[in-house]
C-alpha positions in Angstrom: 121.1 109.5 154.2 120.4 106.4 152.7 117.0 106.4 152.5 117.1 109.9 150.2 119.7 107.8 147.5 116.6 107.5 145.1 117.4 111.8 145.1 120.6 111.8 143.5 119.6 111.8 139.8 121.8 112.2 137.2 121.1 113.8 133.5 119.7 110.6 132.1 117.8 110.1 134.7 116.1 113.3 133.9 115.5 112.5 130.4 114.4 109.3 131.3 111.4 111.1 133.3 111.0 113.6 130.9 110.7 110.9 128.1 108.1 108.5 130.1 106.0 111.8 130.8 105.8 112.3 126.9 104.7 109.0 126.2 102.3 109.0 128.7 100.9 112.7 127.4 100.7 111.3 123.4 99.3 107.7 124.9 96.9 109.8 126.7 95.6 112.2 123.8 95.1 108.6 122.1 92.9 107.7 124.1 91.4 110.9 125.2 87.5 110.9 124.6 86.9 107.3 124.0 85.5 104.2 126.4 89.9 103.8 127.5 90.2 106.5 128.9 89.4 105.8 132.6 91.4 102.2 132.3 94.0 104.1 131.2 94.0 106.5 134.2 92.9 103.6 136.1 96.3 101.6 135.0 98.6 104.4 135.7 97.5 104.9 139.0 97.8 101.1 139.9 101.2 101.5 138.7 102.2 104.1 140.4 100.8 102.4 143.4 103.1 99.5 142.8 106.3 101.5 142.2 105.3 103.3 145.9 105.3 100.3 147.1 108.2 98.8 146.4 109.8 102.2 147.6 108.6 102.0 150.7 109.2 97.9 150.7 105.3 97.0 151.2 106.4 93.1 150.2 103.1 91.6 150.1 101.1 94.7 148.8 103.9 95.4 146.2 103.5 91.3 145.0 100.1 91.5 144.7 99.9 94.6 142.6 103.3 93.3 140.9 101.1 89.7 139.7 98.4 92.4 138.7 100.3 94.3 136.5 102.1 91.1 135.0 99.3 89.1 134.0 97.1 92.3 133.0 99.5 93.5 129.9 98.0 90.4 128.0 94.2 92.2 128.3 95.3 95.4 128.0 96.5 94.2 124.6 92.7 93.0 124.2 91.4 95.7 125.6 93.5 98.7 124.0 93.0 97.1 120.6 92.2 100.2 118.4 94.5 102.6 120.5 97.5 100.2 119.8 96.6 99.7 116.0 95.9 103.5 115.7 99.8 104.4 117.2 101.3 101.7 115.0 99.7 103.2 112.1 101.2 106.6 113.2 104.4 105.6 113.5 104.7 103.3 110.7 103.2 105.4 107.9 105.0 108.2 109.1 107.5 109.0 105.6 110.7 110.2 107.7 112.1 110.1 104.0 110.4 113.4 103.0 112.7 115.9 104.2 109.8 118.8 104.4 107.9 115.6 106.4 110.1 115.4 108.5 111.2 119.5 109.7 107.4 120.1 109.8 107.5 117.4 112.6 110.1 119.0 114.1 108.8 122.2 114.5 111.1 124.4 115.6 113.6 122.9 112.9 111.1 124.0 109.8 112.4 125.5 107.2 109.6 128.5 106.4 110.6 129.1 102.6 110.4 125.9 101.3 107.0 125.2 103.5 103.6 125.4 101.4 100.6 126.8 103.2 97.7 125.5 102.8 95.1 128.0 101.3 92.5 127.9 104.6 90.8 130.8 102.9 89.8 129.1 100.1 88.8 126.0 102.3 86.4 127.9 104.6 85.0 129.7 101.8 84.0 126.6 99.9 82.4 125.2 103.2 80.0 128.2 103.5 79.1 128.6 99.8 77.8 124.5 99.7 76.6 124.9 103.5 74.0 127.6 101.7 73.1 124.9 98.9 73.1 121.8 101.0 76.3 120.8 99.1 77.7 117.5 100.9 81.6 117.2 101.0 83.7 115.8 102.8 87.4 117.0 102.7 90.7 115.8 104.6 93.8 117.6 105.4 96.7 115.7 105.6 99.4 116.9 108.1 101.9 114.6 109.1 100.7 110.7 108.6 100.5 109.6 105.4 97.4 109.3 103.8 98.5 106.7 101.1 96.4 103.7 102.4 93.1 105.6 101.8 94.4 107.8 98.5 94.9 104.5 96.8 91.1 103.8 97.0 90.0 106.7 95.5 91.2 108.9 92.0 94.6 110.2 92.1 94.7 114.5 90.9 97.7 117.2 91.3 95.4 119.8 91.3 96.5 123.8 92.3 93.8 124.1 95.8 91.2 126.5 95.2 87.4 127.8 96.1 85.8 127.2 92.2 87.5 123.9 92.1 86.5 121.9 95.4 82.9 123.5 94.8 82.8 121.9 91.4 84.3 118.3 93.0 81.4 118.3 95.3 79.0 119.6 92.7 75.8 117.1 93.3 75.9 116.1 89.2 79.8 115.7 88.9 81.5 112.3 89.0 84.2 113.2 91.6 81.4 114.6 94.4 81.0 110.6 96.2 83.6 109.8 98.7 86.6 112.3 100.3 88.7 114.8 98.6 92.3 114.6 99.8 94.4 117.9 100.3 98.2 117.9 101.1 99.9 121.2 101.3 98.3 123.2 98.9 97.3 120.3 96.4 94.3 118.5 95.7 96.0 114.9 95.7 92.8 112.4 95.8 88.9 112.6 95.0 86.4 109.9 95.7 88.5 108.3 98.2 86.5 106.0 100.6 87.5 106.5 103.9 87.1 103.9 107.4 84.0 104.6 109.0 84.0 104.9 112.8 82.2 102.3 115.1 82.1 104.7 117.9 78.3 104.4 119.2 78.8 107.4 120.9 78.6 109.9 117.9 75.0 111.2 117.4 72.6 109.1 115.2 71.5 112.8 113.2 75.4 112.3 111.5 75.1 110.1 108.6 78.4 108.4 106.9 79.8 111.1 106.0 80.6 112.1 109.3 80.9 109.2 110.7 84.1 108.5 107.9 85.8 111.7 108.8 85.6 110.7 112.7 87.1 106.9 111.3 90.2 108.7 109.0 90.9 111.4 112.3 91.0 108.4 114.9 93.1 106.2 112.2 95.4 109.0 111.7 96.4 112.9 112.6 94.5 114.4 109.5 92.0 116.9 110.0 88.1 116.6 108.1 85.2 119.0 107.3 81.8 118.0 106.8 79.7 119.6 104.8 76.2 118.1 105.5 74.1 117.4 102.6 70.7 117.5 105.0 71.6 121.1 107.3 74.0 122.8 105.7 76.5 122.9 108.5 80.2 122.1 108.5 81.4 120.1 111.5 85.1 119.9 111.6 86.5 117.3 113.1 90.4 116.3 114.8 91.5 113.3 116.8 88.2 111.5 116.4 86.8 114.1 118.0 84.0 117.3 117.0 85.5 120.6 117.6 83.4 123.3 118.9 83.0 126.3 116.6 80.7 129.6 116.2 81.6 131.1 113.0 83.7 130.5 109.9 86.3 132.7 111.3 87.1 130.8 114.3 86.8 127.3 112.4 89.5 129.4 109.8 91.4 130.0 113.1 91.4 126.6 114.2 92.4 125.2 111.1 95.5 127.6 110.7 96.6 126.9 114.4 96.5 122.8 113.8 98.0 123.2 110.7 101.2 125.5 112.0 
């Protein structure tokens, strides 16, 4: 019966597994749709090789993979650059001293009468009256990181969100229409904020900067962008660095209410 010890698992042990297969999960949607992906798959399953290993005492196979493993965390610091500085940013500009902040993390804890709803209506609408004009915006929707770093670039507002007003923000002869508009909750917080533009070579050369901003502030962050574009007409919204996939308004304003719950 020895050999079925590593069986007997107690409650932590439990939550240690459950823990590890979190981190893993969130370490994986980091990466998720960029060049790390496959070394990321590519390390776990050299782990997990190891750990087998050593189960089933393979000495020599278990010491090579063991010196692999070692000496590899210093390149996968290399190599994991952005990842790493993007889930440091997460965590440290996360304000856990907010207390709304902090219950809308944990859902299930939210309070719903204190919560202020973002009016998606009057986004979407917007969107599809400067789409008609060739109107370019570009707006960000704060969820949970904090948007400071970028805000403080750009001109601070506390403006009541509405249709007439991000229309005239983005209005091709007013002052405010360069650079990103800022949204948290249900407030226009920040216009002409200059966001970080992503290097990914990967996103199609017909998106100017623009777009190329709201993929840099969504890898950066958990904030959500729209992209009106100034040459089409179409809005591209975009989440986790990536483009999201949409036919009509009415799906992107169902998209946008489910990330935002």
């Amino acid at each position: 019966m020895n050999s079925l010890d590593f069986l007997d698992l107690r409650i932590l042990d439990i939550i240690d597994i459950v823990l590890v297969a979190i981190l893993l999960y969130y370490i994986y949607n980091l990466v998720k749709g960029s060049a790390a992906n496959n070394i990321f798959i590519g390390i776990v399953i050299v782990y997990l090789a190891w750990k087998l290993t050593q189960l089933l005492k393979m000495e020599m196979l278990s010491s090579i993979l063991g010196q692999f493993i070692g000496a590899g965390m210093f390149a996968l610091i290399v190599v994991f650059q952005q990842e790493i500085r993007k889930f440091l940013l997460m965590v440290g500009s996360t304000n856990f001293g907010n207390k709304r902040n902090f219950l809308r993390q944990l859902k299930f804890m939210r309070d719903s009468e204190n919560e202020v709803l973002t009016d998606i209506s009057s986004i979407i609408k917007a969107c599809e009256s400067m789409g008609k004009t060739n109107t370019g915006a570009l707006i960000v929707i704060r969820r949970n990181t904090s948007l400071d770093f970028v805000k403080n670039s750009g001109d601070s507002m506390n403006i009541e969100l509405n249709q007439p007003i991000i229309e005239s923000v983005f209005y091709k002869n007013s002052t405010l229409h360069d650079g990103a508009m800022v949204i948290e909750d249900n407030k226009i917080t920040a216009t002409r904020v200059i966001l970080p533009v992503s290097n990914d070579r990967s996103i199609p050369l017909r998106f100017g900067l623009r777009h190329r901003a709201a993929v840099g502030i969504t890898e950066k962050t958990d904030a959500l962008a729209l992209v009106v574009s100034e040459e089409s007409g179409q809005t591209s919204y975009i989440k986790n660095g990536s483009f999201e996939i949409f036919d009509t308004y009415d799906e992107l304003a169902s998209k946008l209410k489910k990330d935002l719950e």
